[in-house]
N, C-alpha and C positions, 0 to 999 in steps of 0.2 A: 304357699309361702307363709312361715310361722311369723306371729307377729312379735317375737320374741326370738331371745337367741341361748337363754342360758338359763337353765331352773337350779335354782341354788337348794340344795336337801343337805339340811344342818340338824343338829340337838339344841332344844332350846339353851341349853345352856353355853354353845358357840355362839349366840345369837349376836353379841358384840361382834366378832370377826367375822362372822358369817355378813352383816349389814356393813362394814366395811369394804371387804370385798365387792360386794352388790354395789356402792357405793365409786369404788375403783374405774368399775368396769364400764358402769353407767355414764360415768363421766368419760370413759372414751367411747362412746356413743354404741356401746356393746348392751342392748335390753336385756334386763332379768327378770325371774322370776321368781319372787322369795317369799315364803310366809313370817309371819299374819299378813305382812302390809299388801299383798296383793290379793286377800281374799275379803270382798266386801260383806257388810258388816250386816250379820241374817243369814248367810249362805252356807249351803253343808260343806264343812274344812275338808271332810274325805274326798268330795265330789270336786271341790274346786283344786286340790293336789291334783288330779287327774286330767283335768283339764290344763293347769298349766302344765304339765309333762308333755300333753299332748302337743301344747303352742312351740315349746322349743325344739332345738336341734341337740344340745347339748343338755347332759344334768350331771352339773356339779357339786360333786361328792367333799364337804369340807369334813375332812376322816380323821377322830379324837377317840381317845377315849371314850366320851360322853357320846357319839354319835354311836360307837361300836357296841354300846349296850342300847342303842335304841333301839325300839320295835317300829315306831315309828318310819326312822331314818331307812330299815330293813326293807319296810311294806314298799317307800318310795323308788330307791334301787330297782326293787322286782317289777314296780310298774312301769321303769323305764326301760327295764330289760326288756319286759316282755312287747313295749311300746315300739322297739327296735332302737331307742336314742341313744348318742354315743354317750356314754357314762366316764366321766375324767374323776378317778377322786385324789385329791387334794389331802395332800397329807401334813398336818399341823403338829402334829404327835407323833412320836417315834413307839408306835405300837402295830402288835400284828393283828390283823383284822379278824373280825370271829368267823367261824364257819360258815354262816351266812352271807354276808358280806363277800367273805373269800370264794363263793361258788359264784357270785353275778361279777364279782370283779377282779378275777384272778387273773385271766388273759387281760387286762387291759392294762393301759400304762397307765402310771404311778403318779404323783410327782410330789417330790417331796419340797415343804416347807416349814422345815419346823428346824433347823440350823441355818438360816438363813432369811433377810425380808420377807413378807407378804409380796412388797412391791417390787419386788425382781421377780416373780412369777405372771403380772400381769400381762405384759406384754406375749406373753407366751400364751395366756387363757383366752385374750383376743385372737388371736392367730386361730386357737381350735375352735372358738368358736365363728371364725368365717371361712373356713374351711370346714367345716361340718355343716352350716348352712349351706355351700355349692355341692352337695355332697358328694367331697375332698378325702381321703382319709388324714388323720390329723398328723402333723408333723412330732418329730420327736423330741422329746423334754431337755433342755439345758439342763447340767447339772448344778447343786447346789453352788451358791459361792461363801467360800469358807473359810474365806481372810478375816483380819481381826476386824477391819473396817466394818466389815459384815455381818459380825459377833455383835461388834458393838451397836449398827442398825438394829439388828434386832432386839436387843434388848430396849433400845427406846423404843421402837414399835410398839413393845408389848407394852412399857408404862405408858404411854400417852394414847393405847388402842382403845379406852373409853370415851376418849375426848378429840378421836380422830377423827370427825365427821363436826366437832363441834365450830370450826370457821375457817375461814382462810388463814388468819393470823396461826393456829396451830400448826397448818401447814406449812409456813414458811418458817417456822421454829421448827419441824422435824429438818427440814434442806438445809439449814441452817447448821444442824446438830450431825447431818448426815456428813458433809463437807468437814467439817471441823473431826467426826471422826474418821474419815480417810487420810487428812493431814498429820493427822496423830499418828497415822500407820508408820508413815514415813520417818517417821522421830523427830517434826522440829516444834521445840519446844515451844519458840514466842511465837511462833504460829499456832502452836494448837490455845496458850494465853488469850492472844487476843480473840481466837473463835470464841473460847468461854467466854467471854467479856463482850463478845457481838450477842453470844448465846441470852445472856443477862440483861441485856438490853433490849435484847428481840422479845426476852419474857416480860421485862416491864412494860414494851408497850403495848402488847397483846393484851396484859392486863389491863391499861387502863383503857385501849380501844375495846374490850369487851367487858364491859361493866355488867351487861348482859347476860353472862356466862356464869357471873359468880366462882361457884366453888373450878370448874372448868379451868378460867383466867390461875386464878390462885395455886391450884396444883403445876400449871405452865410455867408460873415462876420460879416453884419451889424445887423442880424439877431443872431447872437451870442453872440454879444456885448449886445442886448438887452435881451436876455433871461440870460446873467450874471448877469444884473439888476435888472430881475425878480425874479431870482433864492433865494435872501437871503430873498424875504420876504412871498415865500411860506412855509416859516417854520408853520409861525405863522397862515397863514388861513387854512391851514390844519390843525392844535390844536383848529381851533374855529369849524372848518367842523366839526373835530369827537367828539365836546363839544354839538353839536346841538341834541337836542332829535326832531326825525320826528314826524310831527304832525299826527297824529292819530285822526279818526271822528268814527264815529257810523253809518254814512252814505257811505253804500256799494260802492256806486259810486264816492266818495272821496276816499274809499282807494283806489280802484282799480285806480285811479289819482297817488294815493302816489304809489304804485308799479310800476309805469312808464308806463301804461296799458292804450289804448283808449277804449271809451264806443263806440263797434262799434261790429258787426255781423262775421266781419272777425279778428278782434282781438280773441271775444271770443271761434270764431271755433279752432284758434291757441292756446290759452291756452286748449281746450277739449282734444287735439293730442298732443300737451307735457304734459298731462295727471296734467296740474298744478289745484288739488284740489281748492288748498286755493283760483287763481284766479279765476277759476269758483264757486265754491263757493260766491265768493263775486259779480261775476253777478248775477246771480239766484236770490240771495239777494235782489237787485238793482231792479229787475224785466223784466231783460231781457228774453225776449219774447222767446221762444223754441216751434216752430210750429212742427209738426209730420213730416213735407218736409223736416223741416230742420235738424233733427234729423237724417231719413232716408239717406240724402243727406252727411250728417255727417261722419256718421257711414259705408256707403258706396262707400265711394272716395278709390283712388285709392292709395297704400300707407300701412303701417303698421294699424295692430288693433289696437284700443283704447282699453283701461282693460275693465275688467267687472265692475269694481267697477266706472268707468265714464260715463259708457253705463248704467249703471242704473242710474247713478244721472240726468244724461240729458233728457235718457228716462221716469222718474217718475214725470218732470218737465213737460214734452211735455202732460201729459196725458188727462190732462183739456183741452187742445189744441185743435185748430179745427181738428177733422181725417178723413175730406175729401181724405185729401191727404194717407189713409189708401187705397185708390183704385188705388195707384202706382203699388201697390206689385199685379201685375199681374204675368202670366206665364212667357214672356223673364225676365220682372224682377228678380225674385225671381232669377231664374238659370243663370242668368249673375252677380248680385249681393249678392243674400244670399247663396253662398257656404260656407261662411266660419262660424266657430259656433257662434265666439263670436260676431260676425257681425249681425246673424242669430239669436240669442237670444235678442240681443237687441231690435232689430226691430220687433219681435214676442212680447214683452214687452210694445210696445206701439199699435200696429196693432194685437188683438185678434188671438190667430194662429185658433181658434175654426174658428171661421168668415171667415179668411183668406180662409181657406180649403175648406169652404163649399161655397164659391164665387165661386175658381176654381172649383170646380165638379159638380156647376151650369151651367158652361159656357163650361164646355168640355161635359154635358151630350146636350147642346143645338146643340153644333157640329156634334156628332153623329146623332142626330135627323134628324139633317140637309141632314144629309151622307144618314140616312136609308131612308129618306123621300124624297129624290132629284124628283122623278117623280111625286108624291103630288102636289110638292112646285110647279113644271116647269107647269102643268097642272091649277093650280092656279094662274099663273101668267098671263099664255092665257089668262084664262075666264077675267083677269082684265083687259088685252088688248083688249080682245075681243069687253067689256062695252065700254072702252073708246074708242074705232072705232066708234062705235053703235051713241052714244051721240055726238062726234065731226061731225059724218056727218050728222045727222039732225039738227044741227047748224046752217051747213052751204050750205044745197041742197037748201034753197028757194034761197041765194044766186046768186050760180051759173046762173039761167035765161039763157039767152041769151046771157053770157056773151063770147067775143070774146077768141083768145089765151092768147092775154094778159090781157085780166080782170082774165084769170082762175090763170094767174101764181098772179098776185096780190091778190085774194082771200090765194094763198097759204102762201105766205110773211105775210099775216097777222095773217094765223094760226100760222108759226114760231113764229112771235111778242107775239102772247098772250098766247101760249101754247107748245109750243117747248122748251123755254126758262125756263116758269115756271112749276113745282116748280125744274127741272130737276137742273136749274142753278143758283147758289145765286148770292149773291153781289161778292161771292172771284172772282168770273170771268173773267175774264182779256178781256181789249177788242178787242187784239187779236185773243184769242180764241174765242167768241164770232163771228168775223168778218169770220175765218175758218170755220166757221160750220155756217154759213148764207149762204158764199159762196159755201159750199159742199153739202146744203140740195137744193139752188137757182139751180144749176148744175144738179144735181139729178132729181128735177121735170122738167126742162125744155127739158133734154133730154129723160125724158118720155112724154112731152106733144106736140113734134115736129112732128111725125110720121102724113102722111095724115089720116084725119078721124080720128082722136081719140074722142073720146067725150070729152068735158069740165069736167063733171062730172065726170069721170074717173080722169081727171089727180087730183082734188081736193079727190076724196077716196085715187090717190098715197100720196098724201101731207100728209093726215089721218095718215094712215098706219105709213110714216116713224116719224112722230109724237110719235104717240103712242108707237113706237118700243122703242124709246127712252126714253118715259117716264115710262116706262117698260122694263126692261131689261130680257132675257133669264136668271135665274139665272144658275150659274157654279156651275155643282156638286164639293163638297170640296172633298180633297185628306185628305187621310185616316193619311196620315204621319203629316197632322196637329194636332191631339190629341196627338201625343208624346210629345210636350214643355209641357202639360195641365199633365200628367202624370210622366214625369219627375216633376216638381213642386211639386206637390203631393207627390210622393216618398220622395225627400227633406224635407218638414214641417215635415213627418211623422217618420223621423228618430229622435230618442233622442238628446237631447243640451248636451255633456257635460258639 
């Protein structure tokens, strides 16, 4: 059980709203983890980042600009990825995240906050993060809200975000300023007067119950005095806001603009999972591309089903598709991701279940083969090690001559070079490993070619030999319990889709 619920990975320069946040969440009894304040004072920073990644369930991503050039912020991501913790980031800024970033947190969901409160996201960050603690897969993000009322939260948010943690009194001046800008929405005028005027007053005695505060109190006021200002002439741009008729195209990728929606791979996988028709629909439209991977990848994340009726729009999209990616759906696939039906139907809808089937019982009938035939196989391996002995040492008997102990070991070295290596080793080869097995095979012949009297040509047929063994392997008879995943698989396609 973590003794925490949420590691907070900001740039130091969110560091204000990143401690906000922390601050949010804490107060509904949600623990974080956030630096500096949670690294005690003498302790390695790398070392204690790692360990609180390790305490939580969740690590939330508050994603800026300034976070998206961190190297920092980068390292953390990766150690949470690699930690397995769910990564939510937190989007404050309307920017696309760098390549890095975009490789650890491309499949996962989003959430945007940067048109909209802080504080209409909280309830939402509690939710993931006690559902990640039972580990839940997390539910799906409300979207923005994008009324003026909401414009205008925001915009106080961001002036009074230095001095949001500084008392209760602040607080009850944002509720204050929050209320009176929803009043405003609605257009009545001496209502939204007298909020300004509650506004003004709630700032003077903020100020003078925090005398404490100083500069704090003082910006509270001033900051009230001006939204009294403001206040009488949101009547009127709210009456021309709800006079506007939105502009409407014919061009899919304009609406999908006008619904507040980016033209992007992880947008449109979030509209698939909030099951929004209309906005897939209007990609599809548009001509966003729906590969068979991505569909499969879709449909198979971790998380609630998509309906039937989105699994087919996506899947009848995908179908023109290239379906290379139709040779995913092997054995662990299939029974680690197609248990479920409507998951299962889908992905059968774009990937032939006929095909599928007969792939697997191609490949479990070659394993058995393999199983009956193991003494064939091992008998036939000989005879090709046997050829390749045959032919490497008439190679290299004229060599040999008269060669001393160490022309013999050098004749060997150059067998490793030109045939030890190939084709046994590719390019992935490290040259490490490599330098191991130069050094294991050089050790090898040399303490076979030490002994007095040995012949030359003896140690060059050892060099042969261990050559060959390598380019030929004994094959391992397979175990019988490998055709169960091949048979389980099987059983599953063969069962009816509801």
């Amino acid at each position: 059980m973590v003794d925490r619920s949420v590691f907070i990975s900001h740039s130091s320069k969110d560091r204000t709203i990143a401690n906000e946040i922390c601050e949010r969440l804490e107060h509904n009894g949600i623990k974080c983890w956030i630096a500096p304040r949670d690294i005690p004072a003498g302790h390695d920073y790398t070392e204690e980042i790692i360990v609180g990644i390790e305490e939580c369930a969740v690590c939330l991503l508050v994603f800026s600009s300034h976070s998206n050039d961190s190297l920092a912020v980068a390292r953390e991501i990766h150690a949470a990825s690699e930690a397995g913790k769910l990564v939510i980031p937190l989007r404050i800024e309307n920017v696309a995240p760098s390549k890095t970033l975009a490789y650890y947190t491309g499949r996962n969901q989003w959430i945007d906050a940067y048109a909209s409160p802080i504080a209409d996201r909280i309830p939402y960050l509690i939710e993931v993060a006690e559902t990640a603690a039972a580990n839940q897969p997390p539910p799906i993000a409300p979207p923005q809200r994008l009324t003026v009322g909401a414009k205008f939260e925001l915009l106080l948010e961001r002036a009074f975000r230095h001095k949001y943690l500084a008392g209760v009194g602040g607080a009850a001046l944002l509720a204050l300023i929050t209320a009176a800008g929803l009043w405003m929405q609605f257009g009545t005028r001496d209502v939204v007067q007298q909020a300004s005027s509650g506004i003004s007053s709630a700032a003077s005695r903020t100020e003078l119950a925090s005398e404490a505060l100083g500069n704090s109190a003082r910006t509270v006021s001033e900051a009230g005095k001006q939204i009294g200002a403001v206040g009488g002439k949101l009547d009127s741009i709210d009456a021309g806001v709800r006079g506007v008729k939105k502009e409407t195209s014919a061009d899919p990728r304009k609406e999908v603009a006008n619904l507040g929606a980016r033209w992007d791979q992880a947008a449109f996988e979030d509209a698939v999972m909030r099951d929004d028709v209309k906005l897939v629909d209007l990609y599809l439209a548009g001509g966003m591309r729906v590969s068979v991977l991505f569909v499969l990848n879709t449909m198979t994340r971790d998380g609630p089903d998509i309906s039937a009726n989105m699994a087919d729009r996506i899947a009848n999209s995908a179908r023109a598709a290239d379906r290379s990616a139709c040779d995913k759906l092997n054995a662990d696939f299939i029974n680690k991701r197609l248990t479920r039906p409507n998951i299962r139907r889908a992905a059968l809808s774009v990937c032939d279940a006929k095909t599928v089937r007969a792939a697997l019982s191609a490949q479990m009938q070659a394993l058995e083969r393999r199983i009956l035939d193991h003494d064939t196989i091992v008998a036939n391996a000989m005879l090709t090690r046997s050829k390749c002995k045959s032919e490497l040492a008439a190679a290299y008997r004229n060599k040999v001559g008269n060669s001393d102990l160490m022309g013999a070991i050098k004749l060997a070295d150059e067998i490793f070079e030109k045939h030890y290596l190939t084709p046994t080793f590719g390019r992935g080869t490290t040259s490490y490993q490599r330098s191991k097995d130069f050094a294991d095979f050089n050790s090898a012949v040399f303490t076979y070619a030490t002994p007095i009297n040995r012949r030359h040509s003896d140690t060059i047929a050892y060099a042969v030999g261990l050559t060959c063994a390598k380019k030929v392997p004994t094959p391992e008879r397979p175990l019988a319990s490998a055709l169960e995943p091949y048979r389980s698989a099987l059983l599953l396609l063969s069962n009816p889709i509801q």
